[in-house]
N, C-alpha and C positions, 0 to 999 in steps of 0.2 A: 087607378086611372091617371094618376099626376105623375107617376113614374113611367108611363106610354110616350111611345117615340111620337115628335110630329110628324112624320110622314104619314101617320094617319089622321088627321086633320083634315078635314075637308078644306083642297084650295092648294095642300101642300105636294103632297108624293115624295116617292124615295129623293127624286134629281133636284128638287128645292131644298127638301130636307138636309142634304150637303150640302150643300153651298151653303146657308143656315146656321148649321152646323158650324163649318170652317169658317167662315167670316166674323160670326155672332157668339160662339160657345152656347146656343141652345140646344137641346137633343132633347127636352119632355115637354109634354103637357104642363109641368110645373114650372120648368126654364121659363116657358112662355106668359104663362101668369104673371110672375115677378121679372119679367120684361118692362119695366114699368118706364110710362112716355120723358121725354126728357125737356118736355115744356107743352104748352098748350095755347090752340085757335078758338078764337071764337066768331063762330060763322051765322050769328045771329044777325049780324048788322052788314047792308049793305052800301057802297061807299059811290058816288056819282065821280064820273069820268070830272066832272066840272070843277070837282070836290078837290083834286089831284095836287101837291105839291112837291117841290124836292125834299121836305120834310117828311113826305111820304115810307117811311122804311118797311113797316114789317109786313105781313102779309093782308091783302083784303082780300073783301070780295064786293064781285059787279055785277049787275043785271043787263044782261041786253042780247043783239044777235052775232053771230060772225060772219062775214061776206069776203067777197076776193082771197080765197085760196089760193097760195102761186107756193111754186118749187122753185128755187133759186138753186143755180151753180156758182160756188165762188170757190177761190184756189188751185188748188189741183184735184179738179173734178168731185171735191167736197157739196154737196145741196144741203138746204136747209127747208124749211117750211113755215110758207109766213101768211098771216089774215089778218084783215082790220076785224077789232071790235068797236062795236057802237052799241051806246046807250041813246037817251033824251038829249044828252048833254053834252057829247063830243065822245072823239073815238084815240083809240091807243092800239099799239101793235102788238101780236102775238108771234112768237115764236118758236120753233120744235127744232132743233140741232141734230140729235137724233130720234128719228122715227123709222116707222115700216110703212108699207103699203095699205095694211090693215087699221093702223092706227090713222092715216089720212082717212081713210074712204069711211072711219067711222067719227070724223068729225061732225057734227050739227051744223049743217050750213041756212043761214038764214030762218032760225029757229031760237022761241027765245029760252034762252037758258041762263046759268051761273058760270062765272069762273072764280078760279080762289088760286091765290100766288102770289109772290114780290114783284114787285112796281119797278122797274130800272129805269132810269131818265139819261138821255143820251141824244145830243144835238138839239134839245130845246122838244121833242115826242119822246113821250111814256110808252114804255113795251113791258110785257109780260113772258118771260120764258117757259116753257110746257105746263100752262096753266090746270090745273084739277079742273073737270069742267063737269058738272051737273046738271041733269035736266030736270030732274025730282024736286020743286019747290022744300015739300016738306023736310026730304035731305039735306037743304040744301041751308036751310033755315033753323037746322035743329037749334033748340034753345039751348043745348050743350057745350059745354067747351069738347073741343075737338083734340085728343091728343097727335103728339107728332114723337116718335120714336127713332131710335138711333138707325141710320141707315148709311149706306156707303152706294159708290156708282157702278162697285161689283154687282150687287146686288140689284140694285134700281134696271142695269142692263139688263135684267131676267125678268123684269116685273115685279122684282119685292121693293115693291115701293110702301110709300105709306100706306095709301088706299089699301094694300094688301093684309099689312098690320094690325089694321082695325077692323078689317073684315073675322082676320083668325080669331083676335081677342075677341071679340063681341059674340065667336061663333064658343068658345071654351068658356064665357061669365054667362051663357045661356045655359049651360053645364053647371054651372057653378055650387048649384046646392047638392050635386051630387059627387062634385071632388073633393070640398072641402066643408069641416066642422069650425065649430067656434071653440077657440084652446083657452078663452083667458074664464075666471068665473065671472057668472052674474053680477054676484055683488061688488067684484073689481070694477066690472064696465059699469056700473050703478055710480059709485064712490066718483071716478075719473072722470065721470064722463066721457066715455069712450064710443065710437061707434061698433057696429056688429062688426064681424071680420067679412061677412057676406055683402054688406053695405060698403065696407073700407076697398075690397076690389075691385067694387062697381066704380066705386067715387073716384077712385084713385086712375081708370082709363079711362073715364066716360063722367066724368062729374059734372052732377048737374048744374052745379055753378060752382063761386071761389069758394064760398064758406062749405060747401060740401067737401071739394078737395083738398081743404085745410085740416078738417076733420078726418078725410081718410088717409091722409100723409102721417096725422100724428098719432091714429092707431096703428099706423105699421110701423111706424118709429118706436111707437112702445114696446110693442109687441117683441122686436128686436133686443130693444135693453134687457125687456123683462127676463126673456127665456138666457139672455149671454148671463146676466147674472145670477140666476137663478141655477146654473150651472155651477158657478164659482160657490153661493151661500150653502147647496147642497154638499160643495166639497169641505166647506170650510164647519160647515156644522159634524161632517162625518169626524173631520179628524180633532174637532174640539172632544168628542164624546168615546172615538174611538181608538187615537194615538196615542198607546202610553208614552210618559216620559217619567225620565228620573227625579222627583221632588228633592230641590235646595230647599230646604225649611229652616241652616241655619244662615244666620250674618255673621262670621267668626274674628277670627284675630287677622287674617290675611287681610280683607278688606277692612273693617277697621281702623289700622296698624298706620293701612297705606292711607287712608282718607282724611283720617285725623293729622296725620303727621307729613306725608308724602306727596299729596298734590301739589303741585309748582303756581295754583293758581286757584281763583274763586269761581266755583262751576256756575254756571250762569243755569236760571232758572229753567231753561227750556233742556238743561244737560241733566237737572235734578229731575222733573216731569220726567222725561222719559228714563232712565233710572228708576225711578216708583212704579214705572207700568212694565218694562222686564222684572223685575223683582217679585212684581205681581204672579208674573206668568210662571216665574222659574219657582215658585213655592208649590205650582200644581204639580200631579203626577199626570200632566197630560204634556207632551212635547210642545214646547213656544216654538212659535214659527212670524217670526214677524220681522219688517220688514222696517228699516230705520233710513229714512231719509235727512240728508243733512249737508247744507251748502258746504262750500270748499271753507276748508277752516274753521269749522264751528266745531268743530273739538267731539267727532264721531270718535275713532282714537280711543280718547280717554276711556268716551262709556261700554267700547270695548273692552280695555282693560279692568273696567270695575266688576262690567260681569263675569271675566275669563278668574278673576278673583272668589266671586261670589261662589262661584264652582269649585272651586280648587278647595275654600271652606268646608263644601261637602262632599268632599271627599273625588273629585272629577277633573280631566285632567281638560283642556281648551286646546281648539286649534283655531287661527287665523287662516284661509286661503285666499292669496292677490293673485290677480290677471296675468303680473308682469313680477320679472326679477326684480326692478327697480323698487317697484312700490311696496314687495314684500323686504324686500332688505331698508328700507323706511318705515313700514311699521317694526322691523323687526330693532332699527337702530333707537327707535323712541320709546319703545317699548321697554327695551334692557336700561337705557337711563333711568327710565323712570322706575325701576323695580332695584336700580345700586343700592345694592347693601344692604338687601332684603335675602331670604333661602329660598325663591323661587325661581324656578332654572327656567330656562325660556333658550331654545334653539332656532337657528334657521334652516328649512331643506329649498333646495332649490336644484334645477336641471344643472345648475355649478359648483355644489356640495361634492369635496372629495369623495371618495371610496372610505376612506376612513374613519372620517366624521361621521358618515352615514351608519354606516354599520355600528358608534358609539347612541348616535339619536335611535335608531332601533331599538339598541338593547334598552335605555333610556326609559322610552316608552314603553315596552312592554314590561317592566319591573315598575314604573308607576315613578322614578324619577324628578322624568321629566314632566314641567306642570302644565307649561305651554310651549307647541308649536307652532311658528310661522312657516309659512311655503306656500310655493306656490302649485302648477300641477304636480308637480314631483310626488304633493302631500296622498294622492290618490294611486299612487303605486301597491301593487296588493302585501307586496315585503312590511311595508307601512302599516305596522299593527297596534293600537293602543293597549291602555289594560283596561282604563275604563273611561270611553271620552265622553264627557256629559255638555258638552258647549259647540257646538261648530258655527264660527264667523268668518260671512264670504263676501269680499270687498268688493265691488262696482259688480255684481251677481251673473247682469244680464252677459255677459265677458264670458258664461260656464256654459256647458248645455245639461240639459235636464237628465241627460244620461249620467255624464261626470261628477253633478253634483247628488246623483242618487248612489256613487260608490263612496260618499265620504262619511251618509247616514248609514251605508254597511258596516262602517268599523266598527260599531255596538252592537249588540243583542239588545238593548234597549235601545230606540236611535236617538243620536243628541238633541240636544236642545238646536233651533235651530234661529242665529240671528243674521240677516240679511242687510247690509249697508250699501250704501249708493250716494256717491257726491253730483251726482248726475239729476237734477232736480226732476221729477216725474209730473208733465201737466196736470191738471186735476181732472180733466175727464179721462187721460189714459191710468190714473190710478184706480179711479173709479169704476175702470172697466177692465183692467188686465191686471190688478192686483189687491180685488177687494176680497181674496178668498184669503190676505194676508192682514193681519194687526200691526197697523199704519202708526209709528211713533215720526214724528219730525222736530228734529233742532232749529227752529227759525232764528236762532240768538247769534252774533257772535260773540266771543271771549271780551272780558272787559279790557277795555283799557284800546284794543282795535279800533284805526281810524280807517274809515271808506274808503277803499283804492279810488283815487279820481283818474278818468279816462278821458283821453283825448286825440281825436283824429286828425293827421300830418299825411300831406301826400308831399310826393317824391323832392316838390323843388324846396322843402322847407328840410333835408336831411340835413344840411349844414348843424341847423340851431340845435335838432331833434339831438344829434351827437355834442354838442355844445351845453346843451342840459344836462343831457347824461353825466359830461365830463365834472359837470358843477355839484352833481350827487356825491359822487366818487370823492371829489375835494372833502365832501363834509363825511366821507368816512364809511358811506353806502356802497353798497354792489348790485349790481344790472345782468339784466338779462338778454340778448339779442336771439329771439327766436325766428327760425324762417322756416319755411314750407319741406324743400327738398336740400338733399345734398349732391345729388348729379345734376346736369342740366338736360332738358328735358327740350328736344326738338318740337314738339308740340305747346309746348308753355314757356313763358318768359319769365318763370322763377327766379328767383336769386338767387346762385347758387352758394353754398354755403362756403365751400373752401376759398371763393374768391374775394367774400365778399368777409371773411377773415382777416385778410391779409388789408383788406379794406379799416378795417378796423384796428387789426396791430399798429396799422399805421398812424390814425390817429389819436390813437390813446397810447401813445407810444412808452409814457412813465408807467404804463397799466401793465398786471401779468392777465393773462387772456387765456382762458381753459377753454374747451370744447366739448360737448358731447351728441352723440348720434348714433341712431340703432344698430350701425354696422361694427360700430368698437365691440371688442370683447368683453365679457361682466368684468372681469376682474381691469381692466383699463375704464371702464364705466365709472365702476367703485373709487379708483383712485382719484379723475379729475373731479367726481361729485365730492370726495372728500377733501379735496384741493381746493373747492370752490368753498364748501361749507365750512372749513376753518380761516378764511377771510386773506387765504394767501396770494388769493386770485380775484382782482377785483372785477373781473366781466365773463360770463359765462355767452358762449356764442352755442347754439343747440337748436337741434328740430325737436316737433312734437313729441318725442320721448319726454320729453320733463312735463309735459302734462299733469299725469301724476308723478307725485312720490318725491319731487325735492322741495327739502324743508328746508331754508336760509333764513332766519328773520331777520338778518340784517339785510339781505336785498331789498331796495326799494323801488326798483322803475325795472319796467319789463319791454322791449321797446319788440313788438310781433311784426315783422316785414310780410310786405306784400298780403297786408289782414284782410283781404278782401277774398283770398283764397281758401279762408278757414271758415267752417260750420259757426254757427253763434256759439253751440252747448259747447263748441273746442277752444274759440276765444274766451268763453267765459272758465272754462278749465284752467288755460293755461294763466288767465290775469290773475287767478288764487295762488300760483304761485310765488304773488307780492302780497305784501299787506297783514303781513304773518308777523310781524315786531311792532312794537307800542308808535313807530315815527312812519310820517306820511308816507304812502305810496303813490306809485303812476303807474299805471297801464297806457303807451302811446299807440294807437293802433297804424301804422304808416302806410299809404296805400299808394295806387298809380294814381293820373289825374282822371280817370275813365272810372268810371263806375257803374254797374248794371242797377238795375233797378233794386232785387234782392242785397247785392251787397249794402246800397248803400242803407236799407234799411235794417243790416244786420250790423252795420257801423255808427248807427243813429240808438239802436236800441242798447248798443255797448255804453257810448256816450252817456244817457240818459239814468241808466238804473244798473248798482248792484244786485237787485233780487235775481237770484238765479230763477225763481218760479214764475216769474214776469218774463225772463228771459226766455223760460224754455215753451209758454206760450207762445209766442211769437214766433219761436223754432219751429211749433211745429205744423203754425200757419203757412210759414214760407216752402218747409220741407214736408208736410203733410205726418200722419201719426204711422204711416207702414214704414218711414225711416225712421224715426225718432224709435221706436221699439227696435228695430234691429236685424238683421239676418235671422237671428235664433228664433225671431215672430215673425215670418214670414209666411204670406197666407192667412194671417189671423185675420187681415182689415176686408171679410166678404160679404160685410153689412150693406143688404140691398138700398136702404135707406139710411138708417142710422146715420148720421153726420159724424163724428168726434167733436169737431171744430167750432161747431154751431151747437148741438144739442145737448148741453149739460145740463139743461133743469130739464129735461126727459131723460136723461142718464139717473139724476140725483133724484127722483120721483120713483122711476125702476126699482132703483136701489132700496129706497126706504120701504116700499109695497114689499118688495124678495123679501126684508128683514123680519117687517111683520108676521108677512105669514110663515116664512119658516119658524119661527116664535110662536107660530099659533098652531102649523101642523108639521113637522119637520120632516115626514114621513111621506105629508102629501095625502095622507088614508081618508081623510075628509069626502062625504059624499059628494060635495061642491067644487073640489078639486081632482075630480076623475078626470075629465076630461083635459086639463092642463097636464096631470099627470102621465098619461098614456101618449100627448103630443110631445112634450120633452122625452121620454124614453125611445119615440119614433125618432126624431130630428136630430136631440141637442145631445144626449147622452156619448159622451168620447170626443165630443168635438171641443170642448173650450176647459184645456188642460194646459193650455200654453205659458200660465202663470204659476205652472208649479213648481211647487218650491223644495217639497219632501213627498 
């Protein structure tokens, strides 16, 4: 029955039912249930005309009669329809803009009745525009709160007005114990104290007061976490018990070799921590699938290459795949330094890889060669054979689609091991919710010796000093960065444009050499200026968001972002980690117009304030909400009728703990007390929240 069209609905028919439909996206009996009000009246209390002031706003209600009906013509043969009301206490005007014939003639004249509606004040008298008008006392007075539901003037023109609303709901929650069962157990709603699900969509349209609707709001909030997650713990227990993977059981000379003698630095504890818990995973012969979070510069990198080692020990060969040429040809330039003068061979592929190379890394890999590959998608070409790849590592992840990254666990008969990295900090309720089917390592550390990029925001009339500073870095032996938006000029926006505002610059750094880089150069002119830059021949780099990721300078110190009012938080906070990478002070200057919107400037206030990218990408995703911050590739994911993101993390973090338990208690679900949670996730949930997978 909850999958029944409304047009059978008493009240509705086919020619409501579109409109409905096309306006609203409802088409069931179930659409209509989780139609749920978007605020709520309370029509218990009545308010005296006498009572009245311009502090008056939201809706009341009045007791009295109506009198003097009149049609008025005003404009171009426009009428309207207007009546005094009176109460005891003095009288206010009523209004109808539009009406019908039928709708006058059933007005209540001189009868005492309710009305219910907003107060407008205008010329020193109160009017009321097409007031609700009741004649039913006990209607009139329910002790209820009164929902009010999303509606438009399409609609309203047909009669689907509120009244209507409430009429259909209250006619389908008289139905109600025979549409729907209770999915959660007993002894959840015991432990939680939760209310029935039968009580939570009564409460939830028609509550009988606030603490009842607070009650049924937060069983259907649960109820959401519970079964979204309970999706993921059943994935993630399948492939803990059911994924083989290849067992490293040893620690050999490879790693070792390097670790004792080859690190360039002291791993900071939070690089060690997560190192013990892949090492963990990679001794099982179950596939690791986890998922490594870690700010810009905290030395992700490394703990890649310690386990693309750990592999190699047992006998397996690793591959790295980046999003972009740039950033693979950066892990791949850091990489080989750090492995000089070691026997471990380590290639780049990329969409820029000759003919000839390619065809040498093929052979490479499949004779077992080769120990590690970098690339980027190239690495998913089916020619691309290993002999035996026991490691796959895939940089900023969400950048792949779950198609692409499901041909890179084809290249084994046993699928690699699988480690997932991201400089892109992930809120904690969208971790909590779109990637708890994955084992969550994070680097909160950074490298010793790193001092805090400090940030600071300039608008346009202090550019003098801002280049004046710069110039004062450069003296002491540092290199800058001038990032802008676009490179063309854009008739719609008042961007900087890049090439002008070069020559803007040659000019006043005029002793300075000035490289450039942007998406439209060639890789191999990419490659040159980034190596021009990076061997200090070139003291100012002028570039758009291409250097986000993947250029490593530690001797740049000041990164100066034009027009930073134009860029995401999570992108200004991206590209300010391109400073702050060498042991001496950095700056991030964020330079803006003197106009500021609301959101920017609080996206210029939170840059200011805090390097935590995790703090950061709250805020993100307060301002941009969690359907962007996840992505095009999660699209559709955000169709929680209640569930907040933003708001509800100790109902997310409650979800979560309850899912853990009981799959630790029944993982099967066979339990007699969980039939019926059972049988509703296989109706509902089962295929729908995969959107976090990863293998």
């Amino acid at each position: 029955m909850l999958d029944s069209s409304i047009e059978f609905l008493k009240g509705i028919g086919p020619e409501k039912a579109k409109i409905i439909r096309a306006v609203l996206g409802i088409s069931t009996v179930e659409d209509f249930l989780t139609f749920f009000p978007i605020r709520y009246i309370d029509k218990s209390k009545i308010v005296n005309v006498a009572d009245l002031t311009e502090e008056t706003s939201a809706e009341i209600q009045l007791k009295g009669k109506i009198t003097d009906v009149q049609e008025l013509t005003y404009g171009k043969g426009q009428k309207r329809l207007t009546a005094k009301f009176r109460d005891a206490t003095g009288t206010i005007e009523l209004v109808w803009f539009r009406y019908s014939k039928w709708m006058k003639e059933q007005i209540p004249i001189h009868r005492e009745i309710f009305i219910f509606g907003k107060i407008n004040l205008f010329n020193g008298v109160f009017s009321m525009s097409h007031p609700e008008i009741e004649t039913d006392e006990k209607k009139a007075l329910s002790g209820t709160l009164l929902p009010i539901y999303s509606s438009s003037e399409k609609l309203s023109k047909r009669g689907i007005n509120n009244k209507f609303f409430q009429n259909v709901v209250a006619e389908i929650l008289r139905n109600l114990p025979a549409l729907i069962q209770e999915n959660l157990p007993n002894s959840l709603l015991r432990n939680l104290k939760l209310m029935n699900r039968l009580q939570a969509y009564a409460n939830i349209h028609f509550p009988q007061d606030l603490a009842h609707f607070e009650q049924a709001n937060r069983r259907l909030k649960f109820e959401e976490a519970f079964f979204f997650q309970l999706g993921y713990a059943l994935k993630k227990h399948h492939h803990k018990t059911s994924m083989v993977g290849n067992p490293f059981p040893i620690i050999g000379k490879y790693f070792t070799e390097f670790y004792d003698h080859h690190i360039p630095f002291e791993l900071t504890g939070a690089q060690k921590k997560v190192l013990k818990e892949i090492r963990n995973d990679l001794k099982k012969p179950v596939q690791m699938n986890r998922l490594l979070q870690g700010d810009v510069g905290s030395g992700k990198t490394m703990v890649a290459l310690l386990s693309m080692l750990m592999a190699l020990d047992n006998g397996f060969q690793s591959c790295l795949m980046a999003p972009t040429e740039i950033l693979a040809q950066q892990h791949y330039n850091g990489i080989s330094e750090l492995l000089k003068g070691s026997n471990v061979t380590v290639r780049l592929l990329t969409g820029s890889t000759k003919t000839a190379d390619r065809k040498i890394i093929h052979q490479e890999l499949l004779s077992g060669e080769l120990s590690i590959l970098i690339g980027t998608h190239a690495v998913l070409e089916e020619v691309v054979q290993f002999q035996n790849l026991g490691l796959a590592i895939i940089d900023e992840q969400h950048r792949f689609g779950v198609a692409q990254r499901a041909r890179l666990w084809a290249k084994n008969k046993i699928p690699p091991h699988i480690l997932v990295m991201t400089a892109t900090p992930i809120p904690r309720t969208l971790a909590m919710s779109f990637y708890s089917d994955l084992d969550v390592s994070v680097i909160d550390e950074l490298p010793v010796g790193r001092k805090a990029i400090i940030t600071a925001h300039r608008r346009e009339k202090d550019r003098l000093s801002v280049f004046r500073f710069v110039q004062d870095e450069i003296l002491k032996g540092r290199q800058a960065y001038f990032v802008y938006p676009l490179i063309e000029e854009s008739e719609t926006m008042d961007y900087k444009n890049l090439m002008e505002n070069l020559e803007h610059i040659t000019e006043f750094f005029s002793d300075c050499n000035v490289t450039m880089l942007h998406g439209r150069m060639k890789p191999d002119e990419k490659e040159k200026n980034m190596a021009y830059f990076a061997s200090g021949k070139a003291q100012i780099m002028v570039a758009t968001t291409v250097i986000e990721v993947g250029v490593n300078v530690p001797n740049a110190s000041v990164m100066v972002i034009e027009s930073a009012e134009r860029f995401g938080l999570s992108q200004l906070h991206q590209l300010r980690g391109r400073v702050g990478r060498g042991a001496e002070q950095s700056y991030c200057i964020l330079l803006t117009s003197d106009q500021l919107s609301r959101d920017s400037r609080t996206r210029i206030k939170t840059m200011t304030e805090t390097n935590d990218g995790f703090r950061i990408s709250e805020v993100d995703m307060q301002l941009r909400g969690p359907g962007d911050l996840l992505g095009t590739q999660q699209s559709g994911v955000i169709d929680f009728k209640k569930l907040d993101l933003l708001t509800d993390a100790h109902i997310i973090k409650v979800a979560q703990t309850t899912v853990e338990q009981l799959i630790q208690l029944d993982p099967t679900l066979q339990h007699a007390d969980h039939q019926s949670l059972r049988q509703y996730y296989i109706q509902q949930y089962r295929g729908k929240n995969k959107w976090g997978q990863i293998s």
